[in-house]
C-alpha positions as CSV (number, residue, x, y, z in Angstrom):
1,X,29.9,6.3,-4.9
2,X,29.7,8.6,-8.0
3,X,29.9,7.9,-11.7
4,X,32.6,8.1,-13.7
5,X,30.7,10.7,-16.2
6,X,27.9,12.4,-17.0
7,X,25.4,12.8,-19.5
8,X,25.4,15.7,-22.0
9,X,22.2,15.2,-22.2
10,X,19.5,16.1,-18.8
11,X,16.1,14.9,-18.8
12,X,14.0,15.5,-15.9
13,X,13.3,12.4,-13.6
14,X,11.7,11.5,-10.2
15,X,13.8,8.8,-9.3
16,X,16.1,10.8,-6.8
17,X,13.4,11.2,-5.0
18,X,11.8,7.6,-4.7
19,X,13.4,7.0,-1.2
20,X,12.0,10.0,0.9
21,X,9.1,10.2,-1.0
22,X,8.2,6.3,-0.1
23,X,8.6,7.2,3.6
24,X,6.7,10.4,3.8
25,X,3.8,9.3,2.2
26,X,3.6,6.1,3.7
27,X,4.2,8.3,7.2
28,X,1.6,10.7,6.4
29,X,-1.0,8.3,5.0
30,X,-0.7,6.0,8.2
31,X,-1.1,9.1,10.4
32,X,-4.2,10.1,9.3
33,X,-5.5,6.6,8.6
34,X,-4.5,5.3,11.6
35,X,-5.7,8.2,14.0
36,X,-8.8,8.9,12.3
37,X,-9.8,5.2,12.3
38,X,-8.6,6.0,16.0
39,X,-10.6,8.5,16.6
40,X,-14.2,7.7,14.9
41,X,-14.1,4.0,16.7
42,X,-13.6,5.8,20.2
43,X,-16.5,8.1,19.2
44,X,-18.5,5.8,17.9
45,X,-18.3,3.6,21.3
46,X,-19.9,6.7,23.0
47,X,-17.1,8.2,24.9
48,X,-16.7,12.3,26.0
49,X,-14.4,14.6,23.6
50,X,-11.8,14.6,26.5
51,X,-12.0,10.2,25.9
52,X,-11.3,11.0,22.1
53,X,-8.6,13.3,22.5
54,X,-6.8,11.8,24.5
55,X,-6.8,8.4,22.4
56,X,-6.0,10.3,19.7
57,X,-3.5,12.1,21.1
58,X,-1.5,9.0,22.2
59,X,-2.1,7.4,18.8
60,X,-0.3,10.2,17.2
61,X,2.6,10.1,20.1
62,X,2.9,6.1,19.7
63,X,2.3,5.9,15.8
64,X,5.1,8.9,14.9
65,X,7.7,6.7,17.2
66,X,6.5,3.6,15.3
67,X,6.8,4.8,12.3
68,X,10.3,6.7,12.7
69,X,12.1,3.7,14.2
70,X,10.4,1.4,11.8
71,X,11.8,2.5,8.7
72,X,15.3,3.7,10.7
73,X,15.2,-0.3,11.2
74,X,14.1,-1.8,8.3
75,X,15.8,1.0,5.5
76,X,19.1,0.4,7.9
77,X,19.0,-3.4,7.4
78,X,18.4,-3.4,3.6
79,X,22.1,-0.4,4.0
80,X,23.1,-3.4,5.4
81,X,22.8,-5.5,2.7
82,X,23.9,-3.5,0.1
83,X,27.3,-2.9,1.8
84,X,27.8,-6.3,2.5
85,X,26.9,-6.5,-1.6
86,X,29.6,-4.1,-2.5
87,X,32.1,-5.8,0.0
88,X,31.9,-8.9,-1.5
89,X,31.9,-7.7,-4.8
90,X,35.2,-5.3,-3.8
91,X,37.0,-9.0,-2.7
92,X,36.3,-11.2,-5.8
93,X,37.3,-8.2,-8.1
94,X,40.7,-8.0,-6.1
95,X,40.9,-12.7,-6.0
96,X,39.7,-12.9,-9.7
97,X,39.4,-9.4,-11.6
98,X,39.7,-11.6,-15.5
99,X,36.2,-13.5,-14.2
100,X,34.4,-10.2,-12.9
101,X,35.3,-8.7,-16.4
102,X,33.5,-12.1,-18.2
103,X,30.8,-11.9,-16.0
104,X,30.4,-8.0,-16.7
105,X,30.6,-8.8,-20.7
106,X,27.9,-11.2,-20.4
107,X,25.9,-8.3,-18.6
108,X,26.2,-6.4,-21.2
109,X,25.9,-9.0,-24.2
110,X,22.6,-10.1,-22.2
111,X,21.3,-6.7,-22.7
112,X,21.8,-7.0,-26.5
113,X,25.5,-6.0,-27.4
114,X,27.5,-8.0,-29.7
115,X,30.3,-10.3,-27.8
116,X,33.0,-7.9,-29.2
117,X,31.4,-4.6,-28.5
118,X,30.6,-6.0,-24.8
119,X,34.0,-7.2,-24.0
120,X,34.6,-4.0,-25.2
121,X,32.8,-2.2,-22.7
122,X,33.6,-4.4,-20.1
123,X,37.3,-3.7,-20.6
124,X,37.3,0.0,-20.9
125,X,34.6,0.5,-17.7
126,X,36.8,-1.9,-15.5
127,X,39.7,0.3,-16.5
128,X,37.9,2.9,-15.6
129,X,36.2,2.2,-11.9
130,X,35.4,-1.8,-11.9
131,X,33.9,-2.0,-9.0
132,X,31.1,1.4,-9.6
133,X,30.5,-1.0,-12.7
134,X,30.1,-4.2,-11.3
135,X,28.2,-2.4,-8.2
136,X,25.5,-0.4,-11.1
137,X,25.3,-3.4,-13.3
138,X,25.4,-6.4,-11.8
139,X,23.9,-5.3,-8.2
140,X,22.1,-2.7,-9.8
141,X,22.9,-0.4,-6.9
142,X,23.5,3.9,-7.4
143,X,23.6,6.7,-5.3
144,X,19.8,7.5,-6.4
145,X,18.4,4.2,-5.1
146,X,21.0,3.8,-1.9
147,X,19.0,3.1,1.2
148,X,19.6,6.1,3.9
149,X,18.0,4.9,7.4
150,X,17.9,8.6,8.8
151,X,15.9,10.3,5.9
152,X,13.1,7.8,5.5
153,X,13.1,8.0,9.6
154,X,12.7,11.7,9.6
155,X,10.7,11.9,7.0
156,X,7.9,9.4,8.0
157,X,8.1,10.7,11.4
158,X,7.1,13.7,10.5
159,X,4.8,13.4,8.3
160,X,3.0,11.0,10.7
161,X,2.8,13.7,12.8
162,X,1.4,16.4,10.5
163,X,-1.0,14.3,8.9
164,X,-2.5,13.2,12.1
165,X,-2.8,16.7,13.6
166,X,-5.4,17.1,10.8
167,X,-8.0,14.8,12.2
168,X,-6.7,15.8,16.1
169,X,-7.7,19.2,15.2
170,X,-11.1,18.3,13.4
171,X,-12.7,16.5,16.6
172,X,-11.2,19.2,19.1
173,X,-13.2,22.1,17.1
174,X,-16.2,20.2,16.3
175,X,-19.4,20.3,17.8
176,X,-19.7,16.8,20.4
177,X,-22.5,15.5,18.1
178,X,-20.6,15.8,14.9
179,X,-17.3,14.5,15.6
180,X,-17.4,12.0,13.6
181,X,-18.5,13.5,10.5
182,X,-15.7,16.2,10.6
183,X,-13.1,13.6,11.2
184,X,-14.3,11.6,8.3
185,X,-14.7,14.6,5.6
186,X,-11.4,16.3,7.2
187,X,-9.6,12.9,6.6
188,X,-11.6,12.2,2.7
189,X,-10.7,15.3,1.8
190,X,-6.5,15.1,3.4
191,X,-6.1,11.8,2.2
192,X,-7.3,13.0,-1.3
193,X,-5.2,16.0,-1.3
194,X,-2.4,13.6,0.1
195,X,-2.6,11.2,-3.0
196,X,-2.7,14.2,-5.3
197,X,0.7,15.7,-4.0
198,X,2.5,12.3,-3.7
199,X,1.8,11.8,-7.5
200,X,2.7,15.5,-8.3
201,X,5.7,14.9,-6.4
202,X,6.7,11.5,-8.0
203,X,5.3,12.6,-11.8
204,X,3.0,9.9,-11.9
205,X,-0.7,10.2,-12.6
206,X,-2.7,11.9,-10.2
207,X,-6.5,10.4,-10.4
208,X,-5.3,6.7,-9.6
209,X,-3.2,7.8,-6.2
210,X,-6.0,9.7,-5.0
211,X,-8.6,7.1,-5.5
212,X,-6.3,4.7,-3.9
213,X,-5.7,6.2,-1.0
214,X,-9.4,7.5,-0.3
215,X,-10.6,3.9,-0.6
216,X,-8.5,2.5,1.9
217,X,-8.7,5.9,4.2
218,X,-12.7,5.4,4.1
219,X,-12.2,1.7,4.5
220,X,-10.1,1.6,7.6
221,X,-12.6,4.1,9.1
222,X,-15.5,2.5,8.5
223,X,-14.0,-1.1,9.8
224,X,-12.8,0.3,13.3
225,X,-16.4,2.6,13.4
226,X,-17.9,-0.8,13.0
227,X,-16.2,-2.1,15.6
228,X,-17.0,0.6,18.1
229,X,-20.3,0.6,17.7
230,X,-20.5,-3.2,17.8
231,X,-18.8,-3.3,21.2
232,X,-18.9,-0.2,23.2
233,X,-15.7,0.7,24.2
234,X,-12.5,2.2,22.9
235,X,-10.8,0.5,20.3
């Protein structure tokens, strides 16, 4: 659905890119969380390098599926919704067009226009596309913030699986005795450069996404390394 007009006036926003950018960092964080929490509580139960590869290695194979059909599913169900949204909204305008223009005004007069001036605008939008109005303002729906199952899909997916090469690739060169160290600095040091570039990326400020995301990295690790050495086996 496109607008009936554009602005004169461009300003430079982020917006367009809330959808992909939600699913490849949420991709990429969980894949090096989630294999380097992997990875350090296999170590830490004592296993050889081949053990920790291998668990690794699936975790990346298994998470990157997980991840990529997740948000296929779950951005596909809330496509769902919104069509079923516009559909309904495409019926009542066609059963009672004079109450969808009311209920339009009094979207407008809510917002802090004058009775007259909203009917106004009511009017002369529904004349122009009444149902791109009624879909932007009263669902609140636009082709920026429309849900699209197969780029959140692909873009998790493989961002799952480049994040989590980096701490695959930190216990495969390190020495046996310091695997753990070099997943946990490789995956600090990612995640911090991760929460960096997803606030670059979004304009938003940089310090509190890379905090946030170390502290949760560092937790996750540090629970499952717990857990390793507590039991003894592969977690």
């Amino acid at each position: 659905m496109t607008l009936p007009y554009q602005s004169a006036h461009e300003e430079l926003h982020y917006l367009d890119r809330a959808g992909w950018l939600r699913a490849a960092v949420l991709g990429a964080n969980d894949g090096i969380v989630s294999v380097s929490s992997l990875i350090v509580g296999v170590a830490a139960a004592g296993p050889d390098r081949a053990a920790i590869l291998i668990a690794g290695a699936a975790g990346l194979a298994a998470g990157a599926m997980s991840m990529a059909a997740g948000e296929y599913v779950s951005v596909s169900s809330q496509s769902d919704v919104e069509r079923a949204d516009i559909a309904r909204e495409r019926q009542a305008l066609i059963d009672t067009p004079e109450a969808e223009e009311r209920e339009l005004a009094s979207i407008y007069e809510s917002r802090g226009l004058s009775p007259q001036t909203a009917a106004l605008v009511a009017r002369e939008l529904t004349a122009r596309d009444a149902l791109a109005a009624h879909v932007r303002d009263e669902l609140g729906l636009s082709e920026v913030h429309a849900a699209n199952p197969l780029q959140a899909a692909f873009a998790s997916g493989l961002t799952f699986t480049v994040a989590a090469a980096v701490p695959m690739a930190a216990a495969a060169l390190a020495p046996a005795a310091q695997i753990i160290p070099a997943v946990v600095v490789s995956t600090l040091v990612s995640l911090a450069g991760l929460g960096a570039l997803g606030a670059h990326a979004g304009g938003a400020p940089k310090l509190r996404a890379t905090a946030r995301v170390l502290f949760w990295g560092a937790a996750a690790m540090a629970i499952t390394a717990g857990v390793g050495r507590m039991f003894g086996v592969a977690v």
